[in-house]
VEXTORLO-462819 format. One record per residue (C-alpha): residue in one letter; chain; x, y, z. Coordinates in Angstrom, 2 decimals, decimal comma. Each point is the difference from the previous one (the first is absolute). Example, Ala and Ser with C-alpha at 12.3 -4.5 7.8 and 13.67 -1.06 7.14 Angstrom:
{'A' 'A' {12,30 -4,50 7,80}},
{'S' 'A' {1,37 3,44 -0,66}},
END
This chain:
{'X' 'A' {17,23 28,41 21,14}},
{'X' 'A' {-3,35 -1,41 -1,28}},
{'X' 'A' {0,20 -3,25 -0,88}},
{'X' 'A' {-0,68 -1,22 -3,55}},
{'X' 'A' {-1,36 -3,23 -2,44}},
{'X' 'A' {2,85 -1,68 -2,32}},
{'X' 'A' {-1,49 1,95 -2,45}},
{'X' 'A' {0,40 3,86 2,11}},
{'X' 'A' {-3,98 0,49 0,83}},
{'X' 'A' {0,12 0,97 3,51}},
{'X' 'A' {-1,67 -2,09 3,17}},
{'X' 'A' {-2,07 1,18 2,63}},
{'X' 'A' {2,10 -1,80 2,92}},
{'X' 'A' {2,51 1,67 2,18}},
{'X' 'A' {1,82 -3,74 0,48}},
{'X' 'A' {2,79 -1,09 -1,31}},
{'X' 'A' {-1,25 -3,57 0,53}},
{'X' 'A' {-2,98 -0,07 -1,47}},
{'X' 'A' {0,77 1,78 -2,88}},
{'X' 'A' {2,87 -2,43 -0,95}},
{'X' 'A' {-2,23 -2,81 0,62}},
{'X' 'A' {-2,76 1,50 -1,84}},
{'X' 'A' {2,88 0,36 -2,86}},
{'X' 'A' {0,77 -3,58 -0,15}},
{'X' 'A' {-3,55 -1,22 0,27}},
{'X' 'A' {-0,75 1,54 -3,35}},
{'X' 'A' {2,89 -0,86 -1,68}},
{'X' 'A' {-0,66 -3,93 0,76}},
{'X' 'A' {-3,34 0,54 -0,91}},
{'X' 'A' {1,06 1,45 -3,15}},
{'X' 'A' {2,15 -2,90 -0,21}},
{'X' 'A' {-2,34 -2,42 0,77}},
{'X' 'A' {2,02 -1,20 2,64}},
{'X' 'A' {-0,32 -1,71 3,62}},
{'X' 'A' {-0,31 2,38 2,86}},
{'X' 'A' {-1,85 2,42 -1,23}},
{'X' 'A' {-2,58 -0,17 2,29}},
{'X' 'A' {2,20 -0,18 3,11}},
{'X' 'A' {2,09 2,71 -1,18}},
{'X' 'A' {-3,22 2,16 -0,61}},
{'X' 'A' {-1,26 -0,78 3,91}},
{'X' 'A' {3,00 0,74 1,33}},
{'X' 'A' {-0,72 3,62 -1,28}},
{'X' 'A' {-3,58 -0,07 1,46}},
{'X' 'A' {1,39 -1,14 3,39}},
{'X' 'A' {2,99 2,32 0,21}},
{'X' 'A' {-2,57 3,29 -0,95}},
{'X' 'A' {-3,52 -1,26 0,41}},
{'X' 'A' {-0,92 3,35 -1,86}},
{'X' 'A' {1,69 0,23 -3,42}},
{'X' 'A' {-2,62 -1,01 -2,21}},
{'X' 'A' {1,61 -1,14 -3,15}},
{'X' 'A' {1,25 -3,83 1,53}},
{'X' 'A' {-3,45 -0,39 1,03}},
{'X' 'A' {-1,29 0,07 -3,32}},
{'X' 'A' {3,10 -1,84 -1,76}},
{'X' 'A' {-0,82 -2,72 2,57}},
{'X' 'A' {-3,81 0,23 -1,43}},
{'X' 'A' {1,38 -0,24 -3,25}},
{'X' 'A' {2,07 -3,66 1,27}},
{'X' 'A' {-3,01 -1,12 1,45}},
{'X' 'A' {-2,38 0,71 -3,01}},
{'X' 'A' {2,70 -2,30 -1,87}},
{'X' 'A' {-0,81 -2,78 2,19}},
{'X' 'A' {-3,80 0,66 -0,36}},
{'X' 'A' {-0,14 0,59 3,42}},
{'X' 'A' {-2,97 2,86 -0,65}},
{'X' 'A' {-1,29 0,94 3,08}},
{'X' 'A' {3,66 0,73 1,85}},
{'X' 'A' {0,71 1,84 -3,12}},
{'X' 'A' {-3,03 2,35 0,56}},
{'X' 'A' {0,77 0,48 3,63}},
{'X' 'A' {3,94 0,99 -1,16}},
{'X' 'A' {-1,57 2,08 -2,78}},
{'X' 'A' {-2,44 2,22 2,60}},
{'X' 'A' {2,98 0,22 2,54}},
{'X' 'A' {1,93 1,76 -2,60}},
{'X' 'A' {-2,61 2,27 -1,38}},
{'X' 'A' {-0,27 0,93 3,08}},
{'X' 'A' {3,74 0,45 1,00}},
{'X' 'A' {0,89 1,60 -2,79}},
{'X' 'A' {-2,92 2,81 0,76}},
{'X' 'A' {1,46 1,14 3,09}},
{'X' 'A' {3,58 -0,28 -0,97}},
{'X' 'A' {1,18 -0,01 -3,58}},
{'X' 'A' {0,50 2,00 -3,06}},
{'X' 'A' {-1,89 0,25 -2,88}},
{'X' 'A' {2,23 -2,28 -2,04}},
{'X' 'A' {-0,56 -3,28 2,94}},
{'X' 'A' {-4,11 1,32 0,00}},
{'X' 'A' {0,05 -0,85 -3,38}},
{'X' 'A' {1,92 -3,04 0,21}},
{'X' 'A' {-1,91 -1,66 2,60}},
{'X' 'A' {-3,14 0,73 -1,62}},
{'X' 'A' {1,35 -1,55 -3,50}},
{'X' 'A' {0,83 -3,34 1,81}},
{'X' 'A' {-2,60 0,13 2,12}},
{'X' 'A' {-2,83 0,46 -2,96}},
{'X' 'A' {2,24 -2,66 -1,57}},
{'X' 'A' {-0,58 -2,87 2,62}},
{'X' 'A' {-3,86 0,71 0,55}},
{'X' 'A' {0,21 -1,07 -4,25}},
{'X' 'A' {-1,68 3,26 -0,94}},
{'X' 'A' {2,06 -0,24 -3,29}},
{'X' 'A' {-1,12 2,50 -2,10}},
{'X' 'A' {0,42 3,11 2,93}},
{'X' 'A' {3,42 -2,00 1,14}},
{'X' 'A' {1,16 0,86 -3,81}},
{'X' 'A' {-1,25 3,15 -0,44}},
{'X' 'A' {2,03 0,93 3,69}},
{'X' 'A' {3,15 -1,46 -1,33}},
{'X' 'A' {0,16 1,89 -2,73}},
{'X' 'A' {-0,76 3,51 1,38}},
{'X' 'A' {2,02 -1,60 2,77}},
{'X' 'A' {3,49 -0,66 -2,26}},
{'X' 'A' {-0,76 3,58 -1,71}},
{'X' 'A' {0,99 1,42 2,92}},
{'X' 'A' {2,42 -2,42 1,86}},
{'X' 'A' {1,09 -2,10 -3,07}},
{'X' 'A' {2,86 -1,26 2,60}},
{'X' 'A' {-1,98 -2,12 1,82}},
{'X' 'A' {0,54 -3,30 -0,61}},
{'X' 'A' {-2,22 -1,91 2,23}},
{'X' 'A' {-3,10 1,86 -1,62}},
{'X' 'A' {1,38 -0,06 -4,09}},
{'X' 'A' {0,05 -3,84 1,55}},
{'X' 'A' {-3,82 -0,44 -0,20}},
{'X' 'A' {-0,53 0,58 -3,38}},
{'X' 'A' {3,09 -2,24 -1,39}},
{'X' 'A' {0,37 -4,39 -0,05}},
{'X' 'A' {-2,20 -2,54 -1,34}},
{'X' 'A' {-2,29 0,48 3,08}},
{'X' 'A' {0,05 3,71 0,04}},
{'X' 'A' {-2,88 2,32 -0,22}},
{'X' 'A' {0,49 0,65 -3,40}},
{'X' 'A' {0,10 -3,95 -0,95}},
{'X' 'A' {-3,40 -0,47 2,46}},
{'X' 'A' {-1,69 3,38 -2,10}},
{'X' 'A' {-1,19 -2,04 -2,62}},
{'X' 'A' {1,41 2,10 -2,12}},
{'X' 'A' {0,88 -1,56 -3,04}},
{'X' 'A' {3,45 1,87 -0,71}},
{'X' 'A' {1,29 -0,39 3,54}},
{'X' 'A' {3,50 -0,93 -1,61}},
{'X' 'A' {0,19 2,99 -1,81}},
{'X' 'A' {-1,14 2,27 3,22}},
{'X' 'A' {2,57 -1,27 2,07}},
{'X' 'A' {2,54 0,66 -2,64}},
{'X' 'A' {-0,90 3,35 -0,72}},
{'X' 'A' {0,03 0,62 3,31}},
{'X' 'A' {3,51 -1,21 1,02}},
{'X' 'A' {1,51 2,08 -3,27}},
{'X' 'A' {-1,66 2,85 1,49}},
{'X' 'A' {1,34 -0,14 3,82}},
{'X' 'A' {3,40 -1,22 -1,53}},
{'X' 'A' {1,72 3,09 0,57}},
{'X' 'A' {-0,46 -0,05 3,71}},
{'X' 'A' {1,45 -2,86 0,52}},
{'X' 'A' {2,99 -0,38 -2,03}},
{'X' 'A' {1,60 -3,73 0,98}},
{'X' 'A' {-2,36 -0,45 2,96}},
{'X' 'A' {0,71 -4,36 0,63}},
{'X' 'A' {-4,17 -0,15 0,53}},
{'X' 'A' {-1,38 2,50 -3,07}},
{'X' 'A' {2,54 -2,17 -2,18}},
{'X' 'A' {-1,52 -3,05 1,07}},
{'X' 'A' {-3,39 1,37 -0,63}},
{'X' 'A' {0,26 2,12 -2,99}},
{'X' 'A' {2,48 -3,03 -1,50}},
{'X' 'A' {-3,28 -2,32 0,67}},
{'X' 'A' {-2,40 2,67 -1,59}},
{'X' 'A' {1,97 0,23 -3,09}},
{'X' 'A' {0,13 -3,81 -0,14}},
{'X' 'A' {-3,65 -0,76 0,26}},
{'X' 'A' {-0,67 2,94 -2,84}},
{'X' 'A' {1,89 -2,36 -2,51}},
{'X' 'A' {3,27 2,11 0,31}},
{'X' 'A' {1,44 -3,20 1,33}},
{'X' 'A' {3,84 0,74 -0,37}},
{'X' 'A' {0,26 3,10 0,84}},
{'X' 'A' {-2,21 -0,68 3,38}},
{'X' 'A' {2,17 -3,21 0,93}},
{'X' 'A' {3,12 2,22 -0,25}},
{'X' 'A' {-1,58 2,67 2,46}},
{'X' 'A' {-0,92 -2,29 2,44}},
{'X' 'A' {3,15 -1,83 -0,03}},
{'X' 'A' {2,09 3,07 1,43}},
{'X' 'A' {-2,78 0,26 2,76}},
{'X' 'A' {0,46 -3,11 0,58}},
{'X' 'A' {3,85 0,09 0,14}},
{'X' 'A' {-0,26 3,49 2,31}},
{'X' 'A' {-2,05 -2,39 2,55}},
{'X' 'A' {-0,42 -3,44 -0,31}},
{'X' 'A' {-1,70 -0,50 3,12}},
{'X' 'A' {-3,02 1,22 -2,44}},
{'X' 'A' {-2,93 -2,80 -0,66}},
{'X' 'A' {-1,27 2,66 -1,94}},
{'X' 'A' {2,69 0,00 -2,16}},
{'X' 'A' {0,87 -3,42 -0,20}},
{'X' 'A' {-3,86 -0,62 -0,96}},
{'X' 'A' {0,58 2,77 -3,00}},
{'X' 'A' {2,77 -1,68 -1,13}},
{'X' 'A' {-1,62 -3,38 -0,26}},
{'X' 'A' {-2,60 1,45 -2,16}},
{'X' 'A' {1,83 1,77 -2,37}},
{'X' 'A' {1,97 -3,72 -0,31}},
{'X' 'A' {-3,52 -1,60 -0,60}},
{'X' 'A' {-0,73 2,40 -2,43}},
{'X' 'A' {3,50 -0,19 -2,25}},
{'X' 'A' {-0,23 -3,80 0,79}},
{'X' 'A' {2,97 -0,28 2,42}},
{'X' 'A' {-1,18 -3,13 1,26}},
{'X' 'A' {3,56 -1,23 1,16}},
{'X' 'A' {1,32 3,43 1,41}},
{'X' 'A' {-3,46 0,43 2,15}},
{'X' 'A' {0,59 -3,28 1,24}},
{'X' 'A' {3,50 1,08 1,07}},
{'X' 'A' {-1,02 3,21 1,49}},
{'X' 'A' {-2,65 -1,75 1,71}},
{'X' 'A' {2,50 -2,90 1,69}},
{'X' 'A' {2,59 2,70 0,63}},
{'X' 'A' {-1,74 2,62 1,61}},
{'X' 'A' {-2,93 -1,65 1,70}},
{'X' 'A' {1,88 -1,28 3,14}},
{'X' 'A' {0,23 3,25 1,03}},
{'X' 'A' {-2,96 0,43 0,55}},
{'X' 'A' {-2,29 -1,09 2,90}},
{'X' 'A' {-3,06 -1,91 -0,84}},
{'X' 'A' {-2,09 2,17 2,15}},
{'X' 'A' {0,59 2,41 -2,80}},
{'X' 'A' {-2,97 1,89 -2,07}},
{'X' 'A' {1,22 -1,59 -3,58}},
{'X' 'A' {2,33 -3,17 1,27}},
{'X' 'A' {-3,02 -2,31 -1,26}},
{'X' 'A' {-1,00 2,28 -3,04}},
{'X' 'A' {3,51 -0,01 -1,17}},
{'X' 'A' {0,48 -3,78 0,35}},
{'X' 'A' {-3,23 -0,02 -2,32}},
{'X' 'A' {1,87 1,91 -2,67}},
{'X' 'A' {2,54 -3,27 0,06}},
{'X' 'A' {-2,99 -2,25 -0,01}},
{'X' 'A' {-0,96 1,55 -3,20}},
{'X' 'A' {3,60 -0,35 -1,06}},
{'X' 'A' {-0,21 -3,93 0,44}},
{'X' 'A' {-3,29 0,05 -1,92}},
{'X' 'A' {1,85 1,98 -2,99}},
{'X' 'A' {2,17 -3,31 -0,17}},
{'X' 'A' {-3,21 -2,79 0,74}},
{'X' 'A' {1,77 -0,68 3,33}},
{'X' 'A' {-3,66 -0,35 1,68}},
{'X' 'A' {1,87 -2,19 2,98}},
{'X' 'A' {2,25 3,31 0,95}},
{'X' 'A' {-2,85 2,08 -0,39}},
{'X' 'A' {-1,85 -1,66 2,79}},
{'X' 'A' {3,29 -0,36 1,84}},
{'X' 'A' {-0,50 3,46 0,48}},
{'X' 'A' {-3,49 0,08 0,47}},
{'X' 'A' {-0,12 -2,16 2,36}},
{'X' 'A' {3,65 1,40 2,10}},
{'X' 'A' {-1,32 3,91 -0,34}},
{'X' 'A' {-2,97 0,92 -1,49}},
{'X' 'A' {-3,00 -3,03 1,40}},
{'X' 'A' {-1,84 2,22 2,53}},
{'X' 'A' {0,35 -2,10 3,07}},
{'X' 'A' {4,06 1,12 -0,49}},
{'X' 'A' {0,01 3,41 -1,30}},
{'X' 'A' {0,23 2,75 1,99}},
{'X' 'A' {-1,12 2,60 -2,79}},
{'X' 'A' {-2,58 2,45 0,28}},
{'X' 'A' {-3,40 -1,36 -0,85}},
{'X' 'A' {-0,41 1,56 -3,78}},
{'X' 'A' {3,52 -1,84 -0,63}},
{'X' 'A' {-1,04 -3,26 1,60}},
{'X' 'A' {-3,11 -0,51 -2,72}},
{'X' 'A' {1,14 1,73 -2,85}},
{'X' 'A' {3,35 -2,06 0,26}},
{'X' 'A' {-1,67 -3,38 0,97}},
{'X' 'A' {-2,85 0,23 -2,55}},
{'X' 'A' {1,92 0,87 -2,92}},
{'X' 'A' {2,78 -2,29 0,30}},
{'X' 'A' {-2,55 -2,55 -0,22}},
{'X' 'A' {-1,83 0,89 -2,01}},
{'X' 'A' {2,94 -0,03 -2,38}},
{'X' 'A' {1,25 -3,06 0,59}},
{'X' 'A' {-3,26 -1,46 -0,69}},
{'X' 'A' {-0,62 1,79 -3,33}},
{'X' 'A' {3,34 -0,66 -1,11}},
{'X' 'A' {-1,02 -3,88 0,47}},
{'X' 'A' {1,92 -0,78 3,10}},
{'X' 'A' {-1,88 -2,11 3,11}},
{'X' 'A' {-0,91 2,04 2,63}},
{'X' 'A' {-1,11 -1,87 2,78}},
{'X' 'A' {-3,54 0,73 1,77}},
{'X' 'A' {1,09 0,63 3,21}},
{'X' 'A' {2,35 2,93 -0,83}},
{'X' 'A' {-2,82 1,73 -1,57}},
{'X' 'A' {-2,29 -0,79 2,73}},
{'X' 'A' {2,31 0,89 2,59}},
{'X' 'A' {0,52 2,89 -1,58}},
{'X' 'A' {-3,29 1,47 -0,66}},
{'X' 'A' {-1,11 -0,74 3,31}},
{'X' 'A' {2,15 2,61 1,26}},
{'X' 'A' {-1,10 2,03 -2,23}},
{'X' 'A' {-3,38 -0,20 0,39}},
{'X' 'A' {1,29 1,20 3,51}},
{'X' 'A' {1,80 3,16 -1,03}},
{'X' 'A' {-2,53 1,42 -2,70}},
{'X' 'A' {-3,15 -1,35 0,86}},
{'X' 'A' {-1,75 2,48 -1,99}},
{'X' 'A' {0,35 1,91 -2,99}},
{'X' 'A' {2,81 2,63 -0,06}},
{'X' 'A' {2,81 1,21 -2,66}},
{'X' 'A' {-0,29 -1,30 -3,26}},
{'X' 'A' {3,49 -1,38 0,30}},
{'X' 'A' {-1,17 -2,34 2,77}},
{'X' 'A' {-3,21 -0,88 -1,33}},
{'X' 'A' {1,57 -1,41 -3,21}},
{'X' 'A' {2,24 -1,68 2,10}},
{'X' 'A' {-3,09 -1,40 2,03}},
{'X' 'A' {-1,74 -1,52 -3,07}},
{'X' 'A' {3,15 -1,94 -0,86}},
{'X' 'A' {-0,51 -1,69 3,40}},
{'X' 'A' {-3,90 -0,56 -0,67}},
{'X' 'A' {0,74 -1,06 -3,72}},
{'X' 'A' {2,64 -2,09 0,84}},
{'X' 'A' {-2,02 -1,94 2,78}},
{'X' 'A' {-2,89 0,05 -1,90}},
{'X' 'A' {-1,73 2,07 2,69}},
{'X' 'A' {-2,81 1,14 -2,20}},
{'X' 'A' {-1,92 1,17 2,98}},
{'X' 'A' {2,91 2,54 1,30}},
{'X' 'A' {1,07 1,07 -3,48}},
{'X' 'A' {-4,37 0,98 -0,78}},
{'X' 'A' {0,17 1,62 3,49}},
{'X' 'A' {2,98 2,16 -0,48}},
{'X' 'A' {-0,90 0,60 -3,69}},
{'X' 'A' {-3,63 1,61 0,91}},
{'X' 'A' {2,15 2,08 3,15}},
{'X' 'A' {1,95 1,49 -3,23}},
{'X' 'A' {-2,82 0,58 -2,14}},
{'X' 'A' {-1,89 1,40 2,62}},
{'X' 'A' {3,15 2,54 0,61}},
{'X' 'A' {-0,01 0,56 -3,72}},
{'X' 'A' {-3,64 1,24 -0,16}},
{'X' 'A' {1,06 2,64 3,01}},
{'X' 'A' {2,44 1,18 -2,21}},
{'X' 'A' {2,95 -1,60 2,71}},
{'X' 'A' {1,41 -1,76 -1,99}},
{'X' 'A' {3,19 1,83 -1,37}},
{'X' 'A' {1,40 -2,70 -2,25}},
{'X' 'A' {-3,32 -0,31 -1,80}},
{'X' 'A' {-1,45 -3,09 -2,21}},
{'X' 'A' {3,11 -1,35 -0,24}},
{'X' 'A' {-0,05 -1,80 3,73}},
{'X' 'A' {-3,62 -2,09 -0,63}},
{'X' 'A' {1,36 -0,94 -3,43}},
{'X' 'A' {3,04 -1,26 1,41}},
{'X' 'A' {-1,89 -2,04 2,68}},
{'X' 'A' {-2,10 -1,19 -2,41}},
{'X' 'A' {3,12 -1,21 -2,31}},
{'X' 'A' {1,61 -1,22 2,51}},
{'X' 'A' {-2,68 -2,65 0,97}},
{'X' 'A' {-0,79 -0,95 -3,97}},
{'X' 'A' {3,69 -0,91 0,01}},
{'X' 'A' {0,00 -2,31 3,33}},
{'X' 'A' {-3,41 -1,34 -1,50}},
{'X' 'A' {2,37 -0,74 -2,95}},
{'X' 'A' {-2,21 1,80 -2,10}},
{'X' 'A' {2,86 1,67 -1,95}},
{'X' 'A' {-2,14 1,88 -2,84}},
{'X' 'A' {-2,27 2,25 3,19}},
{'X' 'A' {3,02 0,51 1,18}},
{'X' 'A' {1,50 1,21 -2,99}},
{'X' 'A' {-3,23 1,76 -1,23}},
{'X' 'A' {-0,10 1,95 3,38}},
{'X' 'A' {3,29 1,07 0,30}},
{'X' 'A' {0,88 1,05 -3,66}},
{'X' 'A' {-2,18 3,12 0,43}},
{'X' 'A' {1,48 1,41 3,60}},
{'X' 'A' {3,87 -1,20 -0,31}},
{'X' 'A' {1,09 3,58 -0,82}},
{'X' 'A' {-1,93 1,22 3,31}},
{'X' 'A' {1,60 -3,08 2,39}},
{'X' 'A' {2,83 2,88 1,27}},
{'X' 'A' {-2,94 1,79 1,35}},
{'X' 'A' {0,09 -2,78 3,26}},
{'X' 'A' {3,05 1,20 1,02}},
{'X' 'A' {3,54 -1,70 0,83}},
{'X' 'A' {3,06 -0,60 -2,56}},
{'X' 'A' {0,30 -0,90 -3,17}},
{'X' 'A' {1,45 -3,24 1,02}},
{'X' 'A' {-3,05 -0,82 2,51}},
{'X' 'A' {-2,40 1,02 -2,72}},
{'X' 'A' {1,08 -1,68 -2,97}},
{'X' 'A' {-1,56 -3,43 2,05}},
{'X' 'A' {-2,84 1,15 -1,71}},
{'X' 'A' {1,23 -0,04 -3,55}},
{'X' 'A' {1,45 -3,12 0,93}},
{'X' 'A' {-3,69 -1,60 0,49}},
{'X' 'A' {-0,53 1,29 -3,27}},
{'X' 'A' {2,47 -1,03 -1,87}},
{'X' 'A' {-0,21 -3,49 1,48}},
{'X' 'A' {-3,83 0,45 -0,63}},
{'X' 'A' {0,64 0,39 -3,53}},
{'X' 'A' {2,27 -3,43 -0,70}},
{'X' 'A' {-2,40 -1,77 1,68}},
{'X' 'A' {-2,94 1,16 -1,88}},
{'X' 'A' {1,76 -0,97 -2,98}},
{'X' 'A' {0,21 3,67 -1,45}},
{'X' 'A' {4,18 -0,09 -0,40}},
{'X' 'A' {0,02 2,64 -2,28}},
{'X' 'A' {-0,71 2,26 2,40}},
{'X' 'A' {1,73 -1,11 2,83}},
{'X' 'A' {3,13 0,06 -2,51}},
{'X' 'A' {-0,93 3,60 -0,91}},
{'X' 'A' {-0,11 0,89 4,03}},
{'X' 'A' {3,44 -1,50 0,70}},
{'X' 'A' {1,31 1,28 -2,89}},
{'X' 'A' {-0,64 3,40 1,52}},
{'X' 'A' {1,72 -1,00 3,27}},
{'X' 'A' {2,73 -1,28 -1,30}},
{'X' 'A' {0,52 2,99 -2,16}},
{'X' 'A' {-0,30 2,21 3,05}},
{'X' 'A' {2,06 -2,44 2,15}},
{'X' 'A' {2,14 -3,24 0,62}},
{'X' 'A' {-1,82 -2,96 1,29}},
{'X' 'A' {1,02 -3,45 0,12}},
{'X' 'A' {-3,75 -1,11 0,59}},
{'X' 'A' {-1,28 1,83 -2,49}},
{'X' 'A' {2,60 -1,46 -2,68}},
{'X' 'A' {-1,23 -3,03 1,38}},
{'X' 'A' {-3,59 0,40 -0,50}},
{'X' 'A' {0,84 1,15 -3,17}},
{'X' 'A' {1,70 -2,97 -1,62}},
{'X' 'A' {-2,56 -2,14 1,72}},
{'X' 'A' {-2,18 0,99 -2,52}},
{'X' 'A' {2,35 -0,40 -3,03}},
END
């Protein structure tokens, strides 16, 4: 009998072996979970000529940044899959595989034709979907609403799948449908809770319906499960380090920081280390809290090391909150001309908005709070263009609003928080809020 995905799309393998392993491979990667990698080698060992754990195992090492064995995978399974494989696994390995090389515009246009025809398979409908999906790295400026539309359109093919809940549940919650999401990707959750994934959704719908308490709960409860070495262990203890901040616990914050999320610790994949360890930071600091030198130092030292040149828009941000914050004015000019240089090519997906960020971004470590506030006003409905969630983006309104009390212009910082708080919960916001009578 020919043997078969979770989701009944057939594999090119005659072994038992490798096809269960392959199985189990993409379900933990689907999960986010430890042993994924082993799990997908143990395939490629047991039948060195089934292509489609070669290129999963591309797709683990292109999470790690690890480019060049990612390639070599990637070219292994093109050419696997040419001698032996079906049409379906040709166009599967050539979706990932155009996917890790980050041609993103031809890796989108193969997913969709891609799902038209094999809407079942999961590991593909994967690219496009999460806050670093290909959608969210587009620049597209309605990624929320794309990923959306997209789940409510596969829905039927998946009925109470535990990994489309988790996904779709997150869509729905990042496209302001916050309740109805959070419900969704509770009962994925509950059908598997060894699911990061999940877990992750979850703790953003709770940020978003200001669940502070319950996220913290879900957060103590569930974490121990789950091994540090895992893809979101440090990301998720971020989402309780923004928890901490909600109640000006700045001490706990860095707790965490410093116990999970300070890159000589983590074990995260390099886009999680900076992103995590710049933003927290950066928080603290513009919510007035002492941050000392050496953390940021520290920090952007490695990360210097990991994206020592200009790259997504989500990490360059991310990079000029290092420079900014270190006053680095040499490395935050250098990167800035990279990006402007990429915009005049016309490679720059996310647009005007990245410079004007940089540029905001050092105004407001320069403490001049009215550039920053003059250069931000005009782009802050283009920020989701950079990619990532709503809860790793709104840093940047954050600078804003901060931007605003400090420049003295209350009334509309008040007007700004007003909107936020209409929109959502916040004990920090309430608390910026009265600050200002």
């Amino acid at each position: 009998m020919p043997h078969e995905d979770r989701y009944g799309l057939p594999l090119s393998t005659a072994s038992d072996a490798a096809a269960g392993a392959y199985r189990e491979g993409v379900d933990l990667m689907l999960a986010g979970w430890t042993g994924m990698a082993e799990m997908l080698e143990r395939a490629m060992a047991t039948d060195p000529e089934f292509a489609l754990p070669h290129i999963a195992r591309a797709r683990v090492h292109a999470f790690y940044q690890q480019g060049d064995l990612a390639r070599q995978k990637a070219a292994l399974a093109r050419e696997l899959v040419a001698k032996r494989g079906t049409e379906r696994e040709r166009s599967h390995v050539e979706t990932l595989a155009l996917a890790i090389e980050g041609r993103l515009p031809e890796a989108i246009v193969s997913t969709l034709r891609h799902i038209e025809s094999w809407p079942r398979d999961a590991l593909v409908l994967s690219l496009p979907l999460g806050a670093f999906g290909l959608f969210a790295f587009s620049g597209m400026a309605d990624h929320d609403r794309a990923r959306h539309e997209l789940c409510e359109r596969l829905a039927q093919h998946y009925g109470e799948d535990w990994w489309f809940l988790t996904m779709a549940g997150w869509a729905m919650t990042e496209n302001g449908d916050v309740a109805r999401g959070r419900a969704m990707t509770e009962r994925g959750f509950n059908l598997r809770r060894q699911n990061a994934h999940a877990a992750h959704a979850v703790l953003h719908a709770m940020f978003e319906d200001g669940s502070i308490e319950a996220a913290d709960r879900l957060v103590d409860d569930w974490i121990p499960s789950y091994d540090r070495a895992g893809i979101l262990h440090g990301h998720i203890s971020w989402h309780q380090a923004l928890g901490a901040l909600e109640h000006g616990d700045a001490a706990r914050a860095l707790a965490i920081y410093a116990d999970v999320l300070q890159p000589s610790v983590t074990q995260a994949p390099p886009l999680n280390v900076i992103t995590d360890a710049a933003s927290l930071l950066w928080r603290l600091s513009a919510y007035g809290h002492s941050v000392p030198r050496e953390l940021w130092l520290d920090a952007d030292a490695t990360a210097k090391k990991l994206f020592p040149k200009s790259s997504l828009s989500f990490a360059d941000v991310h990079m000029a909150l290092f420079a900014a914050a270190t006053q680095n004015h040499a490395a935050l000019t250098t990167r800035l001309a990279a990006i402007e240089q990429r915009l005049a090519e016309g490679k720059l997906p996310a647009g005007l908005v990245v410079p004007a960020i940089f540029r905001a971004l050092a105004a407001f470590a320069d403490e001049d709070y009215a550039s920053c506030v003059q250069t931000l006003a005009p782009v802050l409905g283009e920020v989701v263009r950079i990619g990532g969630s709503h809860a790793q983006r709104e840093l940047v309104e954050d600078t804003y609003i901060v931007a605003l009390m400090r420049s003295g212009e209350l009334a509309r910082a008040r007007a700004v928080l007003d909107a936020r708080l209409h929109r959502r919960p916040s004990l920090r916001d309430a608390r910026w809020q009265a600050a200002m009578g």
